[in-house]
C-alpha distance (Angstrom), angle and dihedral (degrees) to the residues before:
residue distance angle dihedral
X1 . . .
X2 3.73 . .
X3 3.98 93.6 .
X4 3.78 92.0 53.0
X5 4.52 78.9 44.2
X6 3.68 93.8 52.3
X7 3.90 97.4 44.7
X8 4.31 88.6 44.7
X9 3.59 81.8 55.3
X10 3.83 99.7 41.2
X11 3.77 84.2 51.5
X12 3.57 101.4 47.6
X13 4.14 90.6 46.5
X14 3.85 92.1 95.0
X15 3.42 106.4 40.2
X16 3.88 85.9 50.1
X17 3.51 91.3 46.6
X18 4.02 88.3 46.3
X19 3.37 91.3 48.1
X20 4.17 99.4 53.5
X21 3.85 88.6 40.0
X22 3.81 88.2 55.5
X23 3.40 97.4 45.0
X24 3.89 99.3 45.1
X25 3.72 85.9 52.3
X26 3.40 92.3 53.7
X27 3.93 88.3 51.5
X28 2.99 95.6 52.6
X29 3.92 97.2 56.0
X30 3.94 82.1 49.6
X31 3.69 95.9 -114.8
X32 3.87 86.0 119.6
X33 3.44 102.4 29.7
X34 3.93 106.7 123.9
X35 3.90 107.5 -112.4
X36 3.86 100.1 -119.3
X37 4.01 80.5 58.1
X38 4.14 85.5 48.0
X39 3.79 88.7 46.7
X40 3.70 103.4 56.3
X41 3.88 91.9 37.4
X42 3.79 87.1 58.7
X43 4.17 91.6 36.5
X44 4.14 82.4 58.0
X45 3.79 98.1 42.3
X46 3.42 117.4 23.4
X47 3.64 103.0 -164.7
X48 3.68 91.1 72.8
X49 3.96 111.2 119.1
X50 3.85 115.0 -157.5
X51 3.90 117.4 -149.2
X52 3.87 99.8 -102.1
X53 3.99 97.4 -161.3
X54 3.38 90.2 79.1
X55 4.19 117.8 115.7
X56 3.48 85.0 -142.7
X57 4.15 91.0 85.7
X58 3.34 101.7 104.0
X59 4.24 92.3 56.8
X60 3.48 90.4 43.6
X61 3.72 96.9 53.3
X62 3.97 93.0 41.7
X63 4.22 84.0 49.1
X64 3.82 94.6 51.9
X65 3.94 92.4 38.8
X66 3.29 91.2 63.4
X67 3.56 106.7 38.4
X68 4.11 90.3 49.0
X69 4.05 98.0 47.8
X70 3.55 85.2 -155.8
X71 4.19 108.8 -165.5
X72 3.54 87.5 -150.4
X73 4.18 116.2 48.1
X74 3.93 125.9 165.9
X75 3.69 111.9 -156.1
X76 4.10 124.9 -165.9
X77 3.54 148.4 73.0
X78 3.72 136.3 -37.8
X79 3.80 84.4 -79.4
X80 3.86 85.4 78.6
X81 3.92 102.2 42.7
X82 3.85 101.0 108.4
X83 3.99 93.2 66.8
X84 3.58 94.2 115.3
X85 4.30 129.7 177.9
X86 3.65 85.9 -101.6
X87 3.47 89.8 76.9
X88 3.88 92.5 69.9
X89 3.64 103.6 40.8
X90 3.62 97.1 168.7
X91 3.41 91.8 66.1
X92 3.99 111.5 1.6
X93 4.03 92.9 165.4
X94 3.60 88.6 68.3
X95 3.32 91.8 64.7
X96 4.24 133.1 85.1
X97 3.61 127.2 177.9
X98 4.34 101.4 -135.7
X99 3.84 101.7 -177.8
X100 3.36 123.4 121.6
X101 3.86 123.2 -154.5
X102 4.77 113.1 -102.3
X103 4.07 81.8 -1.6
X104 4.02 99.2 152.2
X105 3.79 111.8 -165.3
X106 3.79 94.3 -77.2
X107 3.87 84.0 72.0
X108 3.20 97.9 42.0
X109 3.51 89.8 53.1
X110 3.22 99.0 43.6
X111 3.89 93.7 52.8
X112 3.70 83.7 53.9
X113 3.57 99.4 55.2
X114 4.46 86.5 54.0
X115 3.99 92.3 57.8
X116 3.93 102.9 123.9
X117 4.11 91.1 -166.8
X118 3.90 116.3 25.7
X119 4.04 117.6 -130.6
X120 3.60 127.6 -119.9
X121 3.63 92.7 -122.4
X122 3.59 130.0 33.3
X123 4.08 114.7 -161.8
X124 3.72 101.6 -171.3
X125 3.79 127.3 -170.6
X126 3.70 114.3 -152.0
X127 4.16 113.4 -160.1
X128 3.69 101.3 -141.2
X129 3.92 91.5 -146.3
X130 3.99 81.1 72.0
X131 3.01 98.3 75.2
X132 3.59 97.6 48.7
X133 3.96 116.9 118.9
X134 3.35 100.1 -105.0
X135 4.23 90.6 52.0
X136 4.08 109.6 122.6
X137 3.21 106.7 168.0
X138 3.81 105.4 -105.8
X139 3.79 101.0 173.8
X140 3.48 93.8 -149.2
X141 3.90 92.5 -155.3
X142 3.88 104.3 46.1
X143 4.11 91.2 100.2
X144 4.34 80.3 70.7
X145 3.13 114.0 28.0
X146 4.09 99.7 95.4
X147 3.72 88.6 41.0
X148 4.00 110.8 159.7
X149 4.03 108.6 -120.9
X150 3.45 94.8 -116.5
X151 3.62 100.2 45.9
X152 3.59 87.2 48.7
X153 4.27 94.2 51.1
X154 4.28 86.8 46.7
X155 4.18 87.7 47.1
X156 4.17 86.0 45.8
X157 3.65 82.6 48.7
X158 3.71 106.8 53.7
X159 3.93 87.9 36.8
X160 3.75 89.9 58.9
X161 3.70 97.0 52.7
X162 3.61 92.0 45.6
X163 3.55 89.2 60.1
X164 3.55 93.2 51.1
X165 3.52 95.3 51.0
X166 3.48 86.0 54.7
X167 4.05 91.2 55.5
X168 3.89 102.2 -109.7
X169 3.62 88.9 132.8
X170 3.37 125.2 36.3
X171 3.94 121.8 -129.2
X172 3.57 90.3 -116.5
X173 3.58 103.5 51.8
X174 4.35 88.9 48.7
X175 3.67 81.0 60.0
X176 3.52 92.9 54.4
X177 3.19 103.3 48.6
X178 3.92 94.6 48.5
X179 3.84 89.0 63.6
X180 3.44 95.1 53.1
X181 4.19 106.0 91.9
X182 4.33 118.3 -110.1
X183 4.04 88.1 -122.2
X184 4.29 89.4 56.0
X185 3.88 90.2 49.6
X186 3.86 114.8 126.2
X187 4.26 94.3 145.9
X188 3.71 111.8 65.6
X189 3.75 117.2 -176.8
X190 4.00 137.0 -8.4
X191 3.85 103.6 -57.2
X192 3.47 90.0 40.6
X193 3.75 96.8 48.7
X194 3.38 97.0 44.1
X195 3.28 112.5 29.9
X196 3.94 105.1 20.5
X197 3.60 87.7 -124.5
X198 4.13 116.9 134.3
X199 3.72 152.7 78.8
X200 3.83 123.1 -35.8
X201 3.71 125.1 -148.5
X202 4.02 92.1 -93.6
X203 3.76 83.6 59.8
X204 3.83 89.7 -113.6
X205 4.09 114.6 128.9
X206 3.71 129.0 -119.1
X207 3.74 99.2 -133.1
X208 3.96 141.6 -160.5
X209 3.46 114.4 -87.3
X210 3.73 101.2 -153.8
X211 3.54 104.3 60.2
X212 3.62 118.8 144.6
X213 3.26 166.6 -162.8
X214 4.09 104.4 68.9
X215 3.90 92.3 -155.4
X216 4.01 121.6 76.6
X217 3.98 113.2 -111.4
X218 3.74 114.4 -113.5
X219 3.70 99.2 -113.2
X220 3.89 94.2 53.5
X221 3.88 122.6 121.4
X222 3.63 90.7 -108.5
X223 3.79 88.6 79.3
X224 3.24 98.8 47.5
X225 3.55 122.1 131.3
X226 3.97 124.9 -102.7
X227 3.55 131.3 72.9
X228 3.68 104.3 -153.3
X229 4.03 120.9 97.9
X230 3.65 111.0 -108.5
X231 4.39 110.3 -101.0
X232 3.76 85.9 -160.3
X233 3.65 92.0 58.0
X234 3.63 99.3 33.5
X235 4.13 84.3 51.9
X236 3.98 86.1 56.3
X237 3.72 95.4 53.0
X238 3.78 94.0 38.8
X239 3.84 84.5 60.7
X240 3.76 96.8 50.7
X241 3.62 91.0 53.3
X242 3.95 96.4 48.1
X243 4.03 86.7 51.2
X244 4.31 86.5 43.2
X245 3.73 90.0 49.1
X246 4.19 98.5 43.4
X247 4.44 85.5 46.7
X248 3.62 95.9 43.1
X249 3.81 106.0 -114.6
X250 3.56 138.1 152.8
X251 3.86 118.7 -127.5
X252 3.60 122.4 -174.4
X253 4.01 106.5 179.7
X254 4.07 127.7 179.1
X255 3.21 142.3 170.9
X256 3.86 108.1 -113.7
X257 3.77 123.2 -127.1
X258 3.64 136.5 -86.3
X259 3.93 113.1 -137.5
X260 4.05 100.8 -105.6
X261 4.07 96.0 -105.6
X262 3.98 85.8 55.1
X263 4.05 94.0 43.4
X264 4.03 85.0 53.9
X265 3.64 88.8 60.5
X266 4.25 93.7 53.8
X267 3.70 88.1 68.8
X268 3.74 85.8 77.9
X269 3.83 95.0 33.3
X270 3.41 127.3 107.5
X271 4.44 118.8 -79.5
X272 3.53 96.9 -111.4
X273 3.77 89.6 95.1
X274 3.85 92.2 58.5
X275 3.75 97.8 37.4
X276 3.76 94.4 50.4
X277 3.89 95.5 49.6
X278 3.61 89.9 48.6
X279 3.80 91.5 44.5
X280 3.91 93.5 52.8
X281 3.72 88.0 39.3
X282 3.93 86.1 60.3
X283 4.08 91.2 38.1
X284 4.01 87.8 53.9
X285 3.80 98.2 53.1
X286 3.60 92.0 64.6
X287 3.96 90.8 54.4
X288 4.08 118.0 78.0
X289 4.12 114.1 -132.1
X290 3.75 83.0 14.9
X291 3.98 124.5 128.8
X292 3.75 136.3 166.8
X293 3.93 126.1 -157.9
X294 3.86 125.1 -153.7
X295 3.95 100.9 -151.7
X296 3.51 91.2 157.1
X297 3.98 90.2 116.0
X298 4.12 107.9 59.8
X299 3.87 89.4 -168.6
X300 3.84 92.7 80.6
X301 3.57 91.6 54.4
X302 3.61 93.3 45.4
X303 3.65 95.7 -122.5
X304 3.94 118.8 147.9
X305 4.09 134.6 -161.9
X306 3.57 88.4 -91.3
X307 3.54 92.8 64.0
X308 3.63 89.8 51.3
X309 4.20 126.9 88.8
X310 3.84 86.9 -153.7
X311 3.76 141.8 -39.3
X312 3.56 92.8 -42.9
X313 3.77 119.4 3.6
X314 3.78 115.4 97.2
X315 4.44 119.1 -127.8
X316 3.74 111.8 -132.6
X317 4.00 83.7 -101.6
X318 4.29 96.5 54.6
X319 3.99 76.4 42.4
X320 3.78 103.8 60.9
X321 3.86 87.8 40.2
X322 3.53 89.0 54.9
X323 3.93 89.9 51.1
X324 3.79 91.5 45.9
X325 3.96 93.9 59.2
X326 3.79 79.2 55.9
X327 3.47 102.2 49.3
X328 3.67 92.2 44.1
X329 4.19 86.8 58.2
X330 3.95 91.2 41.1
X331 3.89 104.6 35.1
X332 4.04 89.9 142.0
X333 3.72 92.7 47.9
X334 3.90 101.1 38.3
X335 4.12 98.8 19.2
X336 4.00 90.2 85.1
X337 3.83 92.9 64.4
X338 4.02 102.3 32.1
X339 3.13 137.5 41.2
X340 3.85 121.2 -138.2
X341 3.63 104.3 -160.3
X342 3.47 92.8 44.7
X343 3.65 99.1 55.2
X344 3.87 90.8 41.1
X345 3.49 91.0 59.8
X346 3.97 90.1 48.8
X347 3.79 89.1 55.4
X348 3.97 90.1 39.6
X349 4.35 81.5 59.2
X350 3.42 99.4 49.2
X351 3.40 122.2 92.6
X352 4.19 99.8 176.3
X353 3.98 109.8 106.6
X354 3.82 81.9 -134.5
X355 3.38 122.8 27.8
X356 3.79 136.8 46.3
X357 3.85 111.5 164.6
X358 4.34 117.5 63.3
């Protein structure tokens, strides 16, 4: 019995060894780095990207939620990732960016529902295509959300060297990076390290510049048939509100905008986008500090294509105009953290289509 002991364990001494290396490496990347550990790097330093392509979003936004208590939170989709602290200059540590990227409103809600301390302010972006018909709440992230750490670091693991075997970092550059100490970090993961693509400390996302096309594809949900408002999703939103109202918290919610070639195409597209704007309308007039935005049409707000990352996703400059049109509505509510001639006179001296802020 201890022969056949001594050769299992003479056998399994590589692959153990194997295993350990490959995780440690892929620690010390950050790809396996628990998020708390994440967090507070990027709370100390906060020029620290985090790789963003991760399916670990979700628990790292819930993590760094709670441990920030920010007064003023913005939960969503991708369509609201360029709200960034600048935004509230008076006070840009009271703000944290809660959107997590193809979230529907099952995920947002269900984000909601793990906030320890409430905000003051709740900036919510509502996806129109939610509220189509067909919506049933699929919370797309629900299978990881209650993760266990270490399961998590071991899935980060084996995720990262599949992606190196499949060449999205070169050899070279892995080497690199593992020479460069923990404490000089600021690129955490493969997007980030290669691409300078991820998640800042304010939980907002540095984003590709060259997305395109500006015009929705065919087969998206947009054009999907149906032209009543979804109850399910309605139901969701009429739940936030009543929890909002009963703790005292201000939520302005929108719909984002469409880049103007995309918006010409809705005039053909199925109701649902009308109905469900004027059926949240409706539900938010029977809320107090409670106010919906149709942004659905860019023209009003004078934003163009250019200012657009694709059909649908706002740049950081379609962004702050969006956020001005708000602050101009809500200058008693938002006024105390930003500062609206300051920010219009950033946009005014910026000349990029996209961006505004370094």
């Amino acid at each position: 019995m201890k022969i056949f002991a001594l050769k299992l364990v003479f056998f399994l001494t590589p692959f153990t060894v194997l295993i350990i290396a490959g995780f440690a490496i892929a620690w010390r990347v950050g790809v396996a780095l628990p998020q708390a550990a994440v967090i507070q790097m990027q709370s100390d330093n906060h020029a620290i990207l985090y790789d963003s392509s991760s399916r670990n979003m979700f628990a790292y936004k819930e993590v760094a939620i709670n441990r920030y208590q920010p007064r003023i939170l913005v939960l969503g989709s991708s369509r609201a990732t360029l709200f960034r602290a600048e935004l509230f200059g008076n006070d840009p540590d009271a703000f944290y960016n809660g959107f997590v990227a193809a979230a529907d409103l099952g995920t947002i809600y269900e984000l909601w529902t793990r906030i320890d301390v409430y905000p003051d302010i709740l900036l919510l972006e509502l996806n129109s295509t939610n509220f189509r018909s067909q919506f049933h709440d699929s919370n797309i992230y629900r299978y990881d959300v209650d993760l266990g750490q270490i399961e998590f670091s071991m899935g980060q693991s084996a995720q990262f060297w599949q992606q190196l075997i499949n060449g999205q970092m070169p050899t070279r550059t892995l080497i690199n990076e593992l020479q460069i100490p923990m404490s000089d970090r600021t690129r955490l993961g493969i997007s980030a390290i290669q691409s300078d693509l991820g998640l800042r400390y304010d939980g907002s996302q540095v984003f590709p510049y060259s997305r395109q096309p500006i015009t929705i594809p065919t087969q998206h949900a947009t054009f999907e048939a149906g032209e009543k408002a979804s109850p399910i999703a309605l139901a969701l939103v009429a739940d936030i509100l009543q929890t909002t109202q009963a703790e005292d918290i201000t939520v302005i919610a929108y719909f984002p905008p469409y880049s103007p070639a995309a918006f010409a195409q809705l005039t053909d597209a199925p109701g649902y986008h009308q109905n469900a704007a004027r059926a949240l309308e409706s539900l938010f007039s029977g809320y107090d500090n409670a106010q919906f935005f149709d942004f659905t049409n860019p023209n009003p707000l004078n934003i163009n294509n250019d200012m657009m990352l694709d059909y649908w996703h706002m740049s950081e400059r379609a962004t702050l105009m969006l956020y001005l049109e708000m602050l101009r509505q809500n200058p008693d509510v938002l006024g105390q953290f930003s500062d609206e001639v300051a920010l219009r006179q950033q946009l005014e001296a910026s000349s990029d289509p996209k961006q505004v802020f370094d």
